[in-house]
C-alpha positions in Angstrom: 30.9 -24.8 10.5 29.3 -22.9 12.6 31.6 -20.1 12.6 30.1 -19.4 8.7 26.5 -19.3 10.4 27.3 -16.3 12.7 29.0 -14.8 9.9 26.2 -15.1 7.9 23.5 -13.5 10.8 26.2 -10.5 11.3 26.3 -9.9 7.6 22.4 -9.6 7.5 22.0 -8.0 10.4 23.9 -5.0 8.8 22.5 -4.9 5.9 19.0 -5.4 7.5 18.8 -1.3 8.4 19.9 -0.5 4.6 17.1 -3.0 3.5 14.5 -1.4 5.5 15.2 1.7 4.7 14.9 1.5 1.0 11.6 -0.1 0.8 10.2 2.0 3.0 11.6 4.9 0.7 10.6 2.8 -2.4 6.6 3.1 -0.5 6.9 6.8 0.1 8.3 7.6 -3.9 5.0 5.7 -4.6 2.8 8.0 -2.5 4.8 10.9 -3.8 4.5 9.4 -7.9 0.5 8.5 -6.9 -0.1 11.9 -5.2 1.5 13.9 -8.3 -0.7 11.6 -11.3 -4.0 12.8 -9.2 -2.7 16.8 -8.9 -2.2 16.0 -12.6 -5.9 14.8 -13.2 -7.3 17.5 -10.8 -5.7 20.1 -13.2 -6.9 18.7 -15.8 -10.3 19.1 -14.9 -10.3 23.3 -13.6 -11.7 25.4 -15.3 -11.0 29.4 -16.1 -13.9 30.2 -13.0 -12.5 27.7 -10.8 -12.2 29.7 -7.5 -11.2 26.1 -5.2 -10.1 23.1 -5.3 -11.9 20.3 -3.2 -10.8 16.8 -2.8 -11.3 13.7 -0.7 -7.7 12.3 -1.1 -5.2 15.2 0.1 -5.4 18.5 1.0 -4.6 20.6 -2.3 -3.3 24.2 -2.5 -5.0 25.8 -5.7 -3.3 29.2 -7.2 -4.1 31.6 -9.7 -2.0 34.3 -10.8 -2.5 36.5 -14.2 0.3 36.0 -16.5 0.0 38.7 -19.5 -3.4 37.4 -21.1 -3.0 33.9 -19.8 -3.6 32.1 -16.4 -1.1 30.2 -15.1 -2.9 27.5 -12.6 -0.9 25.7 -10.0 -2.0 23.1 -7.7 0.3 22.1 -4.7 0.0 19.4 -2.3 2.4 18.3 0.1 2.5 14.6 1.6 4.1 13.1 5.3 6.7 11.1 4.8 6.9 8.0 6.9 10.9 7.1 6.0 13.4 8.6 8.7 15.9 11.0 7.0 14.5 10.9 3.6 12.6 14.5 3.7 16.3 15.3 3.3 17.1 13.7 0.0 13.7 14.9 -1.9 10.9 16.9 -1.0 7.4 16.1 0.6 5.6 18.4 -1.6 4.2 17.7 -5.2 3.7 21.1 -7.5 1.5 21.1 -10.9 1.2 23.9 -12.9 -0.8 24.6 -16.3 -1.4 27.7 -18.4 -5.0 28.5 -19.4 -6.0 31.3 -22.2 -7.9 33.8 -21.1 -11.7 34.3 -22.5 
């Protein structure tokens, strides 16, 4: 009987690291998902004269480049992620882009 027990505490103690790991990832995805939907808002709301990009949340990296007679405005923003070893599976950094016509 109680041979089953300390089966049972070895079995979760192995799985305990995989557990941990994955809501931990499952929290920085979030952050990641969250980030991206306010870049996506942000963009939404520049204009043709927009020279910057300011915002409370995260630090955002706002580019403009002349694309024939269009704009092509990219907003980049890049997040710390908290979950050992998972900066190798996807990338910290969330990229928007839209085109705008030119006046």
């Amino acid at each position: 009987m109680n041979n089953k027990k300390g089966q049972a505490l070895v079995e979760f103690i192995l799985i305990l690291p995989i557990l941990i790991f994955i809501i931990l990832a499952l929290v920085d995805i979030s952050r990641l998902m969250i980030m991206k939907n306010h870049l996506e808002t942000v963009l939404g709301e520049v204009k043709i004269d927009t020279k910057e990009v300011l915002d409370n949340e995260y630090k955002i990296n706002f580019t403009k480049e002349e694309v024939g007679d269009k704009y092509l405005i990219k907003l980049k923003s890049c997040l710390d992620i908290t979950t050992p070893g998972l900066n190798k599976i996807i990338t910290n950094c969330v990229t928007t882009s839209k085109y705008i016509e030119k006046e």
